[in-house]
C-alpha positions in Angstrom: 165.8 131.8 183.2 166.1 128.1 183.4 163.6 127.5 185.6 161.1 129.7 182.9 162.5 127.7 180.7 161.9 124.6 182.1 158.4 125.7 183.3 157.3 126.3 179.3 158.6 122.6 178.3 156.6 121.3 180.4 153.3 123.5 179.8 154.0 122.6 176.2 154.2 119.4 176.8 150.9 119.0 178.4 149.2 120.4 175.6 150.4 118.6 173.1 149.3 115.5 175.1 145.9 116.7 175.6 145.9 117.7 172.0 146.4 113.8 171.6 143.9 112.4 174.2 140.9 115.0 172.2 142.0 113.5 168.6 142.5 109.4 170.0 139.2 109.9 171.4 137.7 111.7 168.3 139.2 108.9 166.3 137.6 106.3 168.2 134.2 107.8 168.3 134.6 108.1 164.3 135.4 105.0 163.3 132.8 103.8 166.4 130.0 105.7 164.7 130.9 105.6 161.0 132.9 102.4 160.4 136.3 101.9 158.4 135.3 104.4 155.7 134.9 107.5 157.5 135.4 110.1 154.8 133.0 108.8 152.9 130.4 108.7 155.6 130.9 111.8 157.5 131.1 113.8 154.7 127.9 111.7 152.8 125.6 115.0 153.1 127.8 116.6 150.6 127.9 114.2 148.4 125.7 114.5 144.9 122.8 112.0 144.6 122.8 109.8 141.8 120.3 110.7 139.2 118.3 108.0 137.9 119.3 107.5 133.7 116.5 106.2 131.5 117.3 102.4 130.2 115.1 99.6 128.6 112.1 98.6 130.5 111.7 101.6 132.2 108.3 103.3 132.7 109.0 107.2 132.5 107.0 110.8 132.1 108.2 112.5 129.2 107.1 116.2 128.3 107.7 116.9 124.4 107.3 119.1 121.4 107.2 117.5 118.0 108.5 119.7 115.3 109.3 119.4 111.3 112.6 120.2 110.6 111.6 123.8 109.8 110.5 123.9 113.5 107.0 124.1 112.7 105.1 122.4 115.7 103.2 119.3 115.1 102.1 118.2 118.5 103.3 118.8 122.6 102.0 117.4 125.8 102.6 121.0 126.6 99.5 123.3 126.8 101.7 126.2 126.6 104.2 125.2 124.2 106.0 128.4 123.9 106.5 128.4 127.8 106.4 124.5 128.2 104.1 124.8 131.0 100.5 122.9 131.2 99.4 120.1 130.1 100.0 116.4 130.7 103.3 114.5 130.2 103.1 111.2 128.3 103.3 107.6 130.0 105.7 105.7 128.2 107.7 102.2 128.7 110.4 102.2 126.9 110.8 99.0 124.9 110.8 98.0 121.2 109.4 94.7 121.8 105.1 96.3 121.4 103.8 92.9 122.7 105.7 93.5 125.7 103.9 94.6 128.5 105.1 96.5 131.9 104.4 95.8 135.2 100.9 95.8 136.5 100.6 98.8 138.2 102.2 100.6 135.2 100.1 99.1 132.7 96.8 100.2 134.5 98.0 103.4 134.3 98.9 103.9 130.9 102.1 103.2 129.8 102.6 102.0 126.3 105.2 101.5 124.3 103.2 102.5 121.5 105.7 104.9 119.9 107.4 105.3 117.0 111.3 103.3 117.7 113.8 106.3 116.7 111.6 108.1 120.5 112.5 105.2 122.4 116.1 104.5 120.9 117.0 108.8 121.5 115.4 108.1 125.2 118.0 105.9 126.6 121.2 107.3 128.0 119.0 110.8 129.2 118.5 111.6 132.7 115.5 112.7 135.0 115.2 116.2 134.9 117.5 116.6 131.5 116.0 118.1 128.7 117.3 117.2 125.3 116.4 117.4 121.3 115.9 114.3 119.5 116.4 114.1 115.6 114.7 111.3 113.6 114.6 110.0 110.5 112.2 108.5 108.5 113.3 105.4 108.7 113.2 105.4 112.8 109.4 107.0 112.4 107.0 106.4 110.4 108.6 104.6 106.9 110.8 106.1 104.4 107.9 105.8 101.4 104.4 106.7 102.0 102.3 103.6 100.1 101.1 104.8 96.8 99.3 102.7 93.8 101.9 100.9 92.3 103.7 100.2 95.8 104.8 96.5 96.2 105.5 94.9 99.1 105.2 91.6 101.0 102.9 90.6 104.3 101.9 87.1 106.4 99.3 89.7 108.1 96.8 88.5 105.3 97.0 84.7 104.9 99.5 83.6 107.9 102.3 81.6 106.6 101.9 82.4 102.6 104.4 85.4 102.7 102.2 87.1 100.1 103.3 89.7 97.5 100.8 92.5 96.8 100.5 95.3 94.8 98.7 98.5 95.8 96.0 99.0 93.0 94.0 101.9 94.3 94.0 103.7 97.1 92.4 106.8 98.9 92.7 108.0 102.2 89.3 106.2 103.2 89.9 102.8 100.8 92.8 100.7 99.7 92.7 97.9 97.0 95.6 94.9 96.7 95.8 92.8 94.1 98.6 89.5 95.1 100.7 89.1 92.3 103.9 86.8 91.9 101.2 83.6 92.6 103.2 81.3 90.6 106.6 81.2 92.7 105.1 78.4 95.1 105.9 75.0 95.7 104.3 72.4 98.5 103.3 74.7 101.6 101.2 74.3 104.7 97.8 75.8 104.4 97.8 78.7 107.1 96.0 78.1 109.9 93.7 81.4 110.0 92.4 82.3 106.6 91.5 85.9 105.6 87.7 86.2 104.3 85.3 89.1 103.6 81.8 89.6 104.7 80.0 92.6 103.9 78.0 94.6 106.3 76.5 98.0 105.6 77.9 97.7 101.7 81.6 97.6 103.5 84.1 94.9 103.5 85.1 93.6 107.0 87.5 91.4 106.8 88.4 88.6 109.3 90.0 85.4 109.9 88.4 82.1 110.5 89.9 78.8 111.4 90.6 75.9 108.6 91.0 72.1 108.6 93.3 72.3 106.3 96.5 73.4 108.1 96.2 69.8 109.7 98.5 68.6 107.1 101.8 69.8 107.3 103.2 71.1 103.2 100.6 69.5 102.1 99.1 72.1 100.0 99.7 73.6 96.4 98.5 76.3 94.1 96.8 74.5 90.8 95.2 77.2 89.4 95.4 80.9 89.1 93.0 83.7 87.8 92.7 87.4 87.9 90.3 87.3 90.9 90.8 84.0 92.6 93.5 81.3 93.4 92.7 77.4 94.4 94.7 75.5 96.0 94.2 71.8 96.4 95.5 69.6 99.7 96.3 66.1 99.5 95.8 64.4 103.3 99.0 62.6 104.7 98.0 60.9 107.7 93.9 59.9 109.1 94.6 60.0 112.9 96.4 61.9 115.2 95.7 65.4 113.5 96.5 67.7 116.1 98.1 67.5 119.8 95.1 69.8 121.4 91.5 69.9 121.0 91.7 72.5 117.8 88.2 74.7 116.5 87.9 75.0 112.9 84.5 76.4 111.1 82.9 75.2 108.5 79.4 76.0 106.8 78.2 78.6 104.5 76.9 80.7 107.5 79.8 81.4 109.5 79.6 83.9 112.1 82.5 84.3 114.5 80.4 86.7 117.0 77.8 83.7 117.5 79.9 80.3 116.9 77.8 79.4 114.1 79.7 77.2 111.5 82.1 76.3 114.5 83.7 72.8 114.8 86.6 71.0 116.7 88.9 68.4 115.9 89.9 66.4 119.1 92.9 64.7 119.6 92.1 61.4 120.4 88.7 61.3 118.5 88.7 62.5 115.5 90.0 60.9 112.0 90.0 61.6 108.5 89.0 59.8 105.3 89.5 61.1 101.4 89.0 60.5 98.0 90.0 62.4 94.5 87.5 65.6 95.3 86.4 65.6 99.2 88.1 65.5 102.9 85.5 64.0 105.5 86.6 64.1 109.1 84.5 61.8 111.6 84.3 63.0 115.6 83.8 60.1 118.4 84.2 61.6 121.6 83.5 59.8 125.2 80.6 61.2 126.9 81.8 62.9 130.1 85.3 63.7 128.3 86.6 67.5 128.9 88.9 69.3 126.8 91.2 72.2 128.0 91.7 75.0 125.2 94.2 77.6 125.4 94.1 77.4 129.1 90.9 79.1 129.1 88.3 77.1 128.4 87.0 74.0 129.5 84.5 71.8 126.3 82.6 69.2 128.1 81.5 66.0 125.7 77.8 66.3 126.6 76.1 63.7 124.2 77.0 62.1 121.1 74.3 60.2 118.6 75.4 59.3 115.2 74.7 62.1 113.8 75.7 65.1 116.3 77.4 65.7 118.9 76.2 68.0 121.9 79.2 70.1 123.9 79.3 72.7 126.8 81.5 75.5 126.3 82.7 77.0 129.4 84.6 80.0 129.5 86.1 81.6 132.8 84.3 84.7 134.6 81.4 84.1 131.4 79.6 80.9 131.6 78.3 78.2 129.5 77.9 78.1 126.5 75.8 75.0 124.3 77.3 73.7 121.2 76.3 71.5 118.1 78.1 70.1 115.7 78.3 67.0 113.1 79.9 64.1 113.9 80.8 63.5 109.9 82.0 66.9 108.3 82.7 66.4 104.1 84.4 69.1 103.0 86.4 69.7 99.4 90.0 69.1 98.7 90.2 72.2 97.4 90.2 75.8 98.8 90.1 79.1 97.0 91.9 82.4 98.0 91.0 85.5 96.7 93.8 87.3 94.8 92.2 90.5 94.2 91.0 92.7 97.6 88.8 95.8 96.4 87.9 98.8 98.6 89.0 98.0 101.8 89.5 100.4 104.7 92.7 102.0 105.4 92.1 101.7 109.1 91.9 98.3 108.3 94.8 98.2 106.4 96.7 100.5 109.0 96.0 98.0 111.8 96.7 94.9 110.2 99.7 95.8 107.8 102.0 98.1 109.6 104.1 96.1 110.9 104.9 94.3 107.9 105.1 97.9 106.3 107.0 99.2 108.1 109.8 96.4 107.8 110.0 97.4 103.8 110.2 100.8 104.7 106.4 101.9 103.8 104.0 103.9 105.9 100.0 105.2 106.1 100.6 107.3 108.1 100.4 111.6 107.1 103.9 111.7 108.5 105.4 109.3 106.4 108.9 110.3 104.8 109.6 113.4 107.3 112.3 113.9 109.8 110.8 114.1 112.9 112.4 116.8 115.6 111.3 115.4 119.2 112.0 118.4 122.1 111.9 116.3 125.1 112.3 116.7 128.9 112.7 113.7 131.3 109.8 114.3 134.2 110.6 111.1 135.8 111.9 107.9 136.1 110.6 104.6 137.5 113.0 101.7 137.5 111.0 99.0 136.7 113.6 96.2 137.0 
């Protein structure tokens, strides 16, 4: 019995040794093959993969289903919406900032952060693959008040810088009429830079800006008289040389046209100074021959001749050639400016592109959906981290 005994001690024995030799070599070939952390890394296969979550300046592809709060259906990418199958998902970068622009190769392929801001806010947070509902109000859409006659509200979209007042007067869903009103509440000011005119083509008004001289002179410029079409304002000159730190165009003339360069001008830096009486401004050019000008990093103007009378430039403009210019060496011009007040039968797609912003800000909107609460049904397609 002892010697049995003794016999399964020491069979016991040897397997609890080998037992040991298979696990010190196991250990060593773990931590040899998978480092200090080996839970994490022999077990990695069942771990979940981290799903990408939407944040700003992302580019994503977004299936949705716009509906009224009744759940009537206003628009989908889906070409089934019932089944939300077909169809194509929407590109969209999600930022607030709309002069922002993504990366290259998302930007040549669509993505636009051309959507209304309560969208992009309800977008962040979601994941790829997650589908979620997206409630917004007015305010986050498309304005709380859709612009009626009789709306007021304030814009620098129509003469940069003035912070004008308007009223609506008349409008229809092709045409909209403003009349600026609260003319009187201005002191000294700097004439803006671009000024808003009209020009009629086909019996419609197009407006566009054009370039003045009389920005050169910083709150310089006051209101001294006001009618019910028109208001002139007057600009007393503060300094004869050094009127700008770059070569600057202006246009001046009774034929300007923007699409030709007729009417258009430059001050230059170091050439060009200014004398004035009681009624007129007259600015006086006197570049070197030879001299060349850099504007807006773009273009190069070459001082081709000068007489007394004109002077002759070259216009060249990257990737589209060059381009001959004339213009007077002595331009007389009045003190005075006039701004019209009163805006009759312009277009609302004019007015929708140039205002909305500044509409938008107060709360007013063009657009049909104007004053709804928006329900977005949306589903993340995918998710490209931009940053």
């Amino acid at each position: 019995m002892t010697s049995f005994a003794s016999d399964m001690q020491k069979e016991k024995l040897a397997v609890i040794l080998l037992v040991g030799i298979i696990i010190g070599a196991l250990s060593t070939f773990l931590i040899v093959t998978y480092g200090s952390d080996i839970s994490s890394n022999l077990f990695k296969e069942n771990k979940p993969k981290k799903v990408p979550v939407v944040a700003w300046g992302d580019c994503i592809d977004v299936n949705y289903t716009i509906r009224y709060t009744n759940l009537t259906v206003i628009g989908s990418t889906y070409k089934d919406v019932i089944n939300k199958t077909g169809g194509t998902p929407s590109n969209i970068f999600v930022s607030l900032n709309k002069t922002e622009l993504p990366p290259d190769e998302y930007y040549y392929n669509g993505y636009s952060s051309d959507y209304i801001n309560g969208l992009l806010e309800g977008l962040i947070g979601l994941k790829e693959g997650q589908e979620a509902t997206i409630r917004i109000s007015p305010d986050k859409a498309y304005g709380i008040s859709k612009l009626v006659n009789g709306s007021v509200f304030y814009t620098i979209s129509i003469d940069p810088e003035l912070n004008q007042t308007y009223k609506v007067t008349n409008l229809t869903n092709e045409n909209i009429s403003l009349y600026w009103i609260n003319v009187d509440n201005y002191n000294k000011f700097t004439m803006p830079m671009y000024i808003l005119l009209e020009k009629i083509t086909q019996e419609t008004y197009v407006p566009f800006n054009f370039i003045s001289p009389y920005w050169l002179w910083k709150n310089s410029s006051e209101i001294i008289n006001i009618t019910d079409e028109d208001v002139l304002i007057e600009t007393t000159p503060t300094k004869n040389n050094s009127l700008c730190d770059e070569i600057t165009p202006f246009y001046f003339g009774e034929n300007i046209d923007v699409t030709t360069g007729e009417g258009l001008n430059f001050i230059f830096p170091d050439a060009t100074t200014a004398e004035w009486n009681e009624t007129t401004i007259t600015l006086t050019s006197s570049p070197v021959v030879g001299t060349t000008y850099v504007y807006e990093g773009t273009a190069v103007i070459g001082i081709e001749n000068v007489t007394d009378e004109k002077i002759n430039i070259s216009y060249i403009i990257a990737d589209y050639g060059s381009f001959p210019l004339q213009m007077d060496r002595s331009i007389e011009f009045n003190r005075t400016y006039t701004i019209r007040r009163a805006y009759n039968n312009l277009s609302t797609f004019w007015a929708y592109n140039l205002l909305t912003g500044d509409l938008e800000k107060q709360g007013f909107g063009l657009h049909p959906l104007t004053g709804e609460l928006l329900i977005y049904e949306v589903k993340i397609e995918k998710i490209y981290k931009t940053s």
